[in-house]
C-alpha positions in Angstrom: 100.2 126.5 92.6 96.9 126.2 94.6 97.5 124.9 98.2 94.9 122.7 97.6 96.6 120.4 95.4 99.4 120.3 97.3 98.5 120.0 101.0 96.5 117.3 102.5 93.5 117.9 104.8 95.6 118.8 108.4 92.6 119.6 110.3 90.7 117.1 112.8 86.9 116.1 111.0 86.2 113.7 114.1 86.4 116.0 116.5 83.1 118.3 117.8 83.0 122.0 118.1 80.7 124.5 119.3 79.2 127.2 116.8 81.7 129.6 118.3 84.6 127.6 117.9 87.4 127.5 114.8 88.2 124.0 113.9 91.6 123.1 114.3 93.5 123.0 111.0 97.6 122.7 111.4 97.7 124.0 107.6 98.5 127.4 109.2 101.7 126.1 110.7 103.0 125.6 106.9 103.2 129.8 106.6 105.4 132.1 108.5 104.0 133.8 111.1 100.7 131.5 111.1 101.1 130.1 114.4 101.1 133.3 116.2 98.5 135.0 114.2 95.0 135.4 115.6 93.7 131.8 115.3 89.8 133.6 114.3 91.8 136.0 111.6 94.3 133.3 110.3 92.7 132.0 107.4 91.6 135.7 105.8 95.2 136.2 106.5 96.5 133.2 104.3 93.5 134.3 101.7 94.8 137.9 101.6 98.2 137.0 100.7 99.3 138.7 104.0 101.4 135.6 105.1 103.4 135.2 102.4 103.9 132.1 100.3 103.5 128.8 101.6 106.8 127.2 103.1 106.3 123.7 101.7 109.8 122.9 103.4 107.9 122.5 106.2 105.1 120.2 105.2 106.6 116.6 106.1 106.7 118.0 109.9 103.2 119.3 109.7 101.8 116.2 108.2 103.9 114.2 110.9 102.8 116.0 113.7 99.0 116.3 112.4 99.5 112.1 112.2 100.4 112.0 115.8 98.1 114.4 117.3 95.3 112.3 115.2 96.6 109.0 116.7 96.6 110.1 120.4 92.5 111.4 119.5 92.3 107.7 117.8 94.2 106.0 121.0 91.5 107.2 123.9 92.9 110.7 124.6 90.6 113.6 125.7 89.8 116.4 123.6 91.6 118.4 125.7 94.9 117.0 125.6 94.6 117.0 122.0 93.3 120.9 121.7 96.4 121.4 124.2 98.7 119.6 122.2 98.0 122.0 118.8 98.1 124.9 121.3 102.0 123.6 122.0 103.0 122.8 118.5 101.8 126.3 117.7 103.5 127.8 120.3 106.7 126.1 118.8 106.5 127.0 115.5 105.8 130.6 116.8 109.1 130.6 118.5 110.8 129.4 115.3 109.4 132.2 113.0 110.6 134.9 115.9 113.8 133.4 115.9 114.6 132.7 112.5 114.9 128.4 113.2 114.3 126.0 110.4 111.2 123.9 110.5 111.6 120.5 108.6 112.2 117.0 109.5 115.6 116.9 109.3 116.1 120.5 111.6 113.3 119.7 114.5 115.7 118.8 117.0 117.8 121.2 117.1 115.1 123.5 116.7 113.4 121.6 120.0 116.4 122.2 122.1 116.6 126.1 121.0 112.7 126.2 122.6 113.7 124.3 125.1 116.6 126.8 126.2 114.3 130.0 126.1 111.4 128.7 127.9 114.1 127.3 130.8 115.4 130.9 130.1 111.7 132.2 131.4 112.2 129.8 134.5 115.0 132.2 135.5 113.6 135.6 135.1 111.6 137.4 137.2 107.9 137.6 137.9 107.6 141.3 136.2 106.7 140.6 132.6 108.3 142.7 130.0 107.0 141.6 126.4 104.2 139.2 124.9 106.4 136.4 124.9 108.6 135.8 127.9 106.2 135.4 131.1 107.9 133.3 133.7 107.3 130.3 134.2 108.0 127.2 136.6 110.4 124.7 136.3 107.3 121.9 136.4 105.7 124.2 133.7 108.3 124.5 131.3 109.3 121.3 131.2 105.7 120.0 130.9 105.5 121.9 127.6 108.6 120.7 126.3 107.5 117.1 127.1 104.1 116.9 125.6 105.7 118.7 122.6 108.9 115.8 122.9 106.4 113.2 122.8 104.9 114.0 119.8 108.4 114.2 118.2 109.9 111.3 119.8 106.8 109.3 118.4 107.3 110.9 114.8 111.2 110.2 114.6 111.0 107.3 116.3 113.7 107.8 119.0 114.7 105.3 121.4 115.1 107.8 124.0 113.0 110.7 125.3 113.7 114.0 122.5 113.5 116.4 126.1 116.2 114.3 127.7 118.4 116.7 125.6 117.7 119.5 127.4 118.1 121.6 130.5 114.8 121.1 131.8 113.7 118.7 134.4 111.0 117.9 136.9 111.5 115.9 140.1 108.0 114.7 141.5 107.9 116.5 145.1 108.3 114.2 147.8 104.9 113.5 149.2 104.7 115.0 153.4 102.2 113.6 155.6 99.8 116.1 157.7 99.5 115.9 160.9 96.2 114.7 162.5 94.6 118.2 163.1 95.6 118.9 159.3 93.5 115.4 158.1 90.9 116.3 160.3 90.7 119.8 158.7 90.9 118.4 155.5 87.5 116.1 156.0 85.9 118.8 157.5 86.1 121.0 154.6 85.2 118.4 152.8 81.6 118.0 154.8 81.0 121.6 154.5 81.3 121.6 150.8 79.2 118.1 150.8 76.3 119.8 153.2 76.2 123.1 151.0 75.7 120.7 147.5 73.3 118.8 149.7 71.1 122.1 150.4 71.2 123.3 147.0 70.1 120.3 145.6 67.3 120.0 148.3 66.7 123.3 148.0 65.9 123.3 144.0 62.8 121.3 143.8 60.8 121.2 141.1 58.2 123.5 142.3 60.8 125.9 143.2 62.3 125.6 139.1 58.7 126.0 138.4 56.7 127.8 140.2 58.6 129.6 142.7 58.3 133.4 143.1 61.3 135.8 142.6 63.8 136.0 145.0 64.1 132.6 145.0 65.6 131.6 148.2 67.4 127.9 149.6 68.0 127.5 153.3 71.2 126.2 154.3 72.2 124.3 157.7 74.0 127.2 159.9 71.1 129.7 159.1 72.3 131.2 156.0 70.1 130.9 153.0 71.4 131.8 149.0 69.2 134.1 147.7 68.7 134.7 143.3 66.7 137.8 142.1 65.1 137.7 138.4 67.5 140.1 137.0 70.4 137.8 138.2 69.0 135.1 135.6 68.5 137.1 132.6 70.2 135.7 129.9 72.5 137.8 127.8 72.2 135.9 124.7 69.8 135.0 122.8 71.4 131.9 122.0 70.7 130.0 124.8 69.2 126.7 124.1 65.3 127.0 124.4 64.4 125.5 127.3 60.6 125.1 129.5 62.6 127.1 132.8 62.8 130.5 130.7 65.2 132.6 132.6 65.2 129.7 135.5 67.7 127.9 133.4 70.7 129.4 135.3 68.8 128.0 138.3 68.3 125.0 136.9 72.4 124.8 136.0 73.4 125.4 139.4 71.8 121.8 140.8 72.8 120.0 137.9 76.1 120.7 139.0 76.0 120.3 142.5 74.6 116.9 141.7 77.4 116.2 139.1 80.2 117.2 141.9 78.0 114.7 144.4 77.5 111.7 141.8 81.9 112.0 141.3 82.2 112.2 145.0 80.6 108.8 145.3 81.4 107.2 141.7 85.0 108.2 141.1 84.2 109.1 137.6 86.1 111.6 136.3 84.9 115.1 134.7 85.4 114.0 131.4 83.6 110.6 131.3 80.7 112.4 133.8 79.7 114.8 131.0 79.0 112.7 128.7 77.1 109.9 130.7 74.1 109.3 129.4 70.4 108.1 131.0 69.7 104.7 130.7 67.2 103.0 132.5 69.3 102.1 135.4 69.2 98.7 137.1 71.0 98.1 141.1 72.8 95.0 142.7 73.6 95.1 145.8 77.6 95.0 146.3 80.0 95.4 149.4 78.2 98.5 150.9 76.5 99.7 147.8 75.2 99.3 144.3 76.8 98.1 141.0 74.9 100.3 138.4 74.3 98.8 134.9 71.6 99.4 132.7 68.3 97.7 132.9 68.0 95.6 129.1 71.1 94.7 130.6 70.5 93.7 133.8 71.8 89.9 133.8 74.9 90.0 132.7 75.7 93.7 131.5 78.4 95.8 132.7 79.3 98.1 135.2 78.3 101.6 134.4 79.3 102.4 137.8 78.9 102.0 141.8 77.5 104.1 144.3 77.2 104.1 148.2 73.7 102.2 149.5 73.1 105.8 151.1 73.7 107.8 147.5 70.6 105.9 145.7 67.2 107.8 147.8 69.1 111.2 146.1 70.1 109.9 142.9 67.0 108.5 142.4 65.2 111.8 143.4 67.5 113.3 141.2 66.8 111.2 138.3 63.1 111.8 138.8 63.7 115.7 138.5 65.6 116.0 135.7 63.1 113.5 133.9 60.2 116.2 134.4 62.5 119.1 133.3 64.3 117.3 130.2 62.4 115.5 128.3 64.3 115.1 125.0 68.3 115.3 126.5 70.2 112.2 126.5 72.5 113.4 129.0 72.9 112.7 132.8 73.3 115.7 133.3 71.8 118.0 130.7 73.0 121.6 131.1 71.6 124.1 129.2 74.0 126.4 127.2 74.2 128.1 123.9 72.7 126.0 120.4 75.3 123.3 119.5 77.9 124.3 122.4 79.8 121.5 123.9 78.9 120.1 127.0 82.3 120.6 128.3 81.8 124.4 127.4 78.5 124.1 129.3 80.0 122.6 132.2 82.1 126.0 133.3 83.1 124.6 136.9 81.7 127.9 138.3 78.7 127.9 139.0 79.0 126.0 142.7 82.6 127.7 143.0 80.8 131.1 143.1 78.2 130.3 146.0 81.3 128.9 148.0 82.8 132.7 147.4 79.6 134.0 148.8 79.4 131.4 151.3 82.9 131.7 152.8 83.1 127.8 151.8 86.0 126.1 150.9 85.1 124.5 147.3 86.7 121.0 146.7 86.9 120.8 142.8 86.6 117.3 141.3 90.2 116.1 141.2 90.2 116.7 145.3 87.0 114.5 145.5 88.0 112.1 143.7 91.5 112.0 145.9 89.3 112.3 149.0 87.7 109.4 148.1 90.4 106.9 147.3 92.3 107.9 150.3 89.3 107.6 152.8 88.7 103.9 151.0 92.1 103.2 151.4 92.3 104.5 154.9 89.2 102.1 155.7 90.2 99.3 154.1 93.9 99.6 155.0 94.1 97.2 151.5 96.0 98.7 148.5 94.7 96.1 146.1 90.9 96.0 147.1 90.9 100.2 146.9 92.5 100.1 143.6 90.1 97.7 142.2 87.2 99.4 143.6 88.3 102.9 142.6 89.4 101.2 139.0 92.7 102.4 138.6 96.2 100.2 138.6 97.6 99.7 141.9 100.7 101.5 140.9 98.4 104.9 139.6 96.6 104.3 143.3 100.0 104.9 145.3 102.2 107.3 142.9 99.3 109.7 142.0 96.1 109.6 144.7 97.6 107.7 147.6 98.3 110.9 150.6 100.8 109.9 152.9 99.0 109.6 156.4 100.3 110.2 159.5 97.1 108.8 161.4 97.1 105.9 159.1 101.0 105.0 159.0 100.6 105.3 163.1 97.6 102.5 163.0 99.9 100.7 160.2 103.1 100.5 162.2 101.7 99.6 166.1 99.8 96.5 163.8 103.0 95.7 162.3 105.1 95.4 166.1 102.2 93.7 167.5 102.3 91.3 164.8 105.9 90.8 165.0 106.8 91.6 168.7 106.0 88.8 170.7 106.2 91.1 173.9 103.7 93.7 172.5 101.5 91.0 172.0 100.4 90.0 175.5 96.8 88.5 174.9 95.3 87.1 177.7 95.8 83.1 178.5 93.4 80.8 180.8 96.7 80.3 183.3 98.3 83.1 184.7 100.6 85.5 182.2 100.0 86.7 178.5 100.0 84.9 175.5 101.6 85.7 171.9 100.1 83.0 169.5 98.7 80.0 168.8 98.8 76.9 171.8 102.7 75.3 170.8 104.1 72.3 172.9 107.3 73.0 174.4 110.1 70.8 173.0 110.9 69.5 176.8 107.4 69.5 177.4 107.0 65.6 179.8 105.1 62.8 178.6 102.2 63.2 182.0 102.2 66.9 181.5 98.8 68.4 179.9 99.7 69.3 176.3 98.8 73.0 175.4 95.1 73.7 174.0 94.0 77.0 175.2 92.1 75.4 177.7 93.5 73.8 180.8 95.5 76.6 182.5 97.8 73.9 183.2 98.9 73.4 179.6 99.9 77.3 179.1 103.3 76.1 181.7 104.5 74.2 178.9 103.0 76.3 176.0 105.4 78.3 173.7 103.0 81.3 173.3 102.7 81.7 177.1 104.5 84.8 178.7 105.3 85.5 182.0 104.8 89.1 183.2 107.4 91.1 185.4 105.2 92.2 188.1 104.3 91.4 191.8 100.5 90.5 190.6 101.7 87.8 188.5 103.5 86.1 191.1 100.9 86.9 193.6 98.8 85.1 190.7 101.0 82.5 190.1 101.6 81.8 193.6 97.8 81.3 194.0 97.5 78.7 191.2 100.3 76.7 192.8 98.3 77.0 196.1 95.2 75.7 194.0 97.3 72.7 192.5 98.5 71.5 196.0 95.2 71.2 197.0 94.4 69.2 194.3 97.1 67.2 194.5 96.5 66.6 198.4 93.1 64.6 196.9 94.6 62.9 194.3 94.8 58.8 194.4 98.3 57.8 195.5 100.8 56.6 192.4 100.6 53.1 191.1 104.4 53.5 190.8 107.2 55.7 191.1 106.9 56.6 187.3 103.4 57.7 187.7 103.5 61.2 188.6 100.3 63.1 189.2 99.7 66.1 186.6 99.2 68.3 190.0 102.8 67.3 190.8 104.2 68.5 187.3 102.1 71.8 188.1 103.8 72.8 191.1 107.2 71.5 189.8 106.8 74.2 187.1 105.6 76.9 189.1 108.4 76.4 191.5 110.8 76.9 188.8 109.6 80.2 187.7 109.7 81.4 190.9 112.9 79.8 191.8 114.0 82.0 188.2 112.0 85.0 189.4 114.2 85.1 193.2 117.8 84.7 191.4 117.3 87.1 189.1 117.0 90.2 191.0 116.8 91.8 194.5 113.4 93.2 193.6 111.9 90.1 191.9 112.6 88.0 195.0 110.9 90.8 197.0 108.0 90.2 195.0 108.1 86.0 195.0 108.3 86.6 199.5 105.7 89.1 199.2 103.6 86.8 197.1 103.9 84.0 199.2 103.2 85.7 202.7 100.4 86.3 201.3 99.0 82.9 200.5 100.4 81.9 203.9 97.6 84.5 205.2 95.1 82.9 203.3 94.7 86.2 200.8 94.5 84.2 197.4 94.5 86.2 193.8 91.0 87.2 192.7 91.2 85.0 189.9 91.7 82.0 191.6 89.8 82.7 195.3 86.7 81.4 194.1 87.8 77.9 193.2 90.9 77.8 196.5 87.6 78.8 198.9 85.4 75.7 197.6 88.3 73.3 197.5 89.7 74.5 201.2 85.8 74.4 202.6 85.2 71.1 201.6 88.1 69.8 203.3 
């Protein structure tokens, strides 16, 4: 019986390869011992008969799996979770054909659980590898594996529970530590050294230079170093590189376009994956916060997002764009870079390139993932607001705090001296118009007296009957205190006399107060009614508190 009237298409038509690549087809998985074979050889193998027969037992598993793998490429999922998830499933079915484990619907979990033991076995053996098959691994490894693997089953079966919840392996997230200061500080500064060396190249690789420039080509960099390439360094190995107008200034022309790609997700956010494939539009700006919303210029009214960049980022993005214009004239891509005929831009993107000049440099490289983390946490360290960083950086609030969010010690410092002050009326000591602090908002007192002044914020004579006023345990208080009573009997000495005996003179009410705070201020302690004597021995000498000399000196030379 021919296999092909008997299996369905397993392989994965939607998605791209390269001309060096071998399409994905999970038909292998239905012989024994084509999961582990040479993935470039496999298929002369099956044709040579050197596989044996097919194991059609196995083909409800294959198609299920293939169906899920499919659905996740369907459902938004990179390429190359998918390519990793085939990897898995091979790597599952090799294990079964070694060990002699039955591959069908009905067997797969038990078969699951037997991988599952021997690759928490390789958790527990030592780092010296003895065979092709049992490297050690990490906990956190091990069980990732069996998980992506679960899922696919879990989906297939349709279990209610997690398929890897049967077995030994486990991962607890690592409890997130803050750094210290020096360590934040540190990491920012890397950070600015690997931000000033992408600046340079991308200064440094103008288009004259891609051009016209004369072997060794050299960049200057800030410190007095300088990054030097000879000819020979460029020549290409292949001659299947893409034709291009730079020649053998291609590789050249490769290094910028990724020092500008690490720069544009530095101030975008956008990941690897989505950067890759962006493509040139005619791009259109609107000013927003402390930046631009991109969108694309036929759509300028009312079109989306492409994305948002700093105010600062646009002069080099713009000079940017202008470059790689004059050097690609027929790519599509943001960023175009040049690789072998039909390659994938992923391929072409080898996150290398840059890492390498760091190695020469002695630079600490920050790869995407780490920019894109700096960034949310500096936002979030600015803006101190969970919800506006989460919007802004387009992930769920939740994602924000469980996978980017870096515990801070500088930050939880600022966070927790707001808090008190916000909450501690005593660490709150804000400055009033009468003598003392103030916590809050002008609130009358509830035995506050009809005559008295009510509390605005004001009269200094309305924070003595103010809720928010605070009194301050010191000998400069009552020395100031002592001063505004001296400045109310003046007053009071000029006042018209009372109409009756229930018309008391504000002045009056003043002093009344005053008095009692001292009068509080002398029982409460041998030291405080040092302070109230000292205090007024000096008003008796005429030596009045600064803030109040000015207006006691008019009032007492006018007399």
């Amino acid at each position: 019986m021919r296999d092909g009237m008997t299996v369905p298409d397993l392989t994965f038509p939607e998605v791209h390869y390269g001309p060096h690549e071998t399409p994905w087809d999970l038909k292998v998985l239905l012989y024994a011992g084509g999961a582990s074979a040479d993935i470039r050889l496999v298929s002369k193998l099956i044709a040579d008969g050197k596989l044996g027969k097919l194991q059609l037992e196995r083909l409800e598993l294959v198609i299920g799996l293939h169906a899920e793998v499919a659905a996740s490429l369907d459902g938004g999922n990179c390429r190359d979770s998918a390519k990793h998830y085939v990897r898995l499933v091979r790597q599952l079915f090799a294990f079964a054909d070694r060990t002699g484990h039955l591959l069908t619907v009905n067997d797969i979990t038990d078969t699951y659980c037997a991988w599952a033991d021997w690759l928490h076995q390789r958790t527990r053996t030592s780092s010296k590898r003895t065979g092709r098959f049992d490297a050690p691994l990490t906990m956190r490894t091990a069980w990732s594996y069996a998980a992506q693997v679960g899922t696919l089953i879990d989906r297939m079966l349709e279990r209610s529970t997690s398929i890897v919840e049967l077995t030994r392996l486990y991962w607890r997230p690592q409890r997130k530590t803050a750094g210290g200061v020096q360590a934040e500080k540190q990491s920012l500064a890397d950070t600015f050294r690997f931000g000033h060396l992408l600046q340079d190249v991308c200064d440094g690789l103008t288009l004259d230079v891609m051009l016209k420039g004369v072997f060794p080509i050299r960049v200057a960099l800030r410190g007095g170093n300088e990054l030097v390439w000879e000819r020979g360094a460029l020549d290409s190995k292949s001659r299947d590189i893409e034709e291009s107008a730079l020649s053998q200034r291609y590789a050249l022309a490769n290094v910028r376009i990724e020092a500008e790609m690490l720069m544009f997700i530095a101030q975008t956010g956008i990941n690897v994956t989505q950067v890759i494939h962006l493509e040139l539009r005619h791009f259109f700006y609107v000013s927003h916060l402390d930046g631009y919303h991109v969108k694309d210029y036929k759509n300028r009214r009312g079109g989306a997002v492409l994305f948002e960049i700093f105010k600062d980022y646009k002069p080099h993005f713009e000079r940017y764009l202008g470059w790689r214009r004059s050097l690609f004239e027929t790519s599509t891509l943001l960023f175009p870079f040049i690789g072998r005929r039909g390659s994938r831009q992923q391929v072409r993107f080898a996150n290398e390139r840059v890492r390498r000049l760091c190695q020469q440099l002695d630079t600490p490289y920050i790869p995407p993932r780490t920019l894109r983390n700096t960034r949310v946490n500096w936002l979030l360290r600015q803006s101190a607001d969970p919800d506006l960083t989460a919007e802004f950086a387009q992930h769920a609030k939740a994602t924000l705090l469980s996978v980017y969010d870096r515990p801070s010690l500088q930050r939880a410092t600022v966070e927790a001296a707001r808090f008190w002050i916000k909450v501690d009326p005593s660490q709150n000591h804000t400055q009033s118009v009468a003598p003392g602090g103030c916590s809050g908002a002008p609130s009358e007192l509830p035995d506050t007296p009809l005559e008295a002044p009510r509390p605005d914020c004001v009269k200094p004579t309305g924070c003595l009957w103010c809720e928010s006023h605070r009194d301050v345990d010191s000998l400069d208080h009552l020395w100031a205190l002592s001063s505004f009573m001296h400045l109310k009997t003046i007053e009071l000495s000029r006042a018209r006399l009372p109409l009756s005996e229930l018309d008391v003179p504000p002045a009056k009410l003043a002093i009344d107060r005053i008095q009692s705070k001292l009068r509080w201020y002398e029982e409460s302690s041998e030291l405080r009614r040092e302070w109230v004597q000292e205090a007024m021995t000096l008003i008796s000498e005429g030596e009045y508190h600064p803030d109040f000399y000015v207006e006691i000196d008019a009032l007492e030379g006018g007399q």
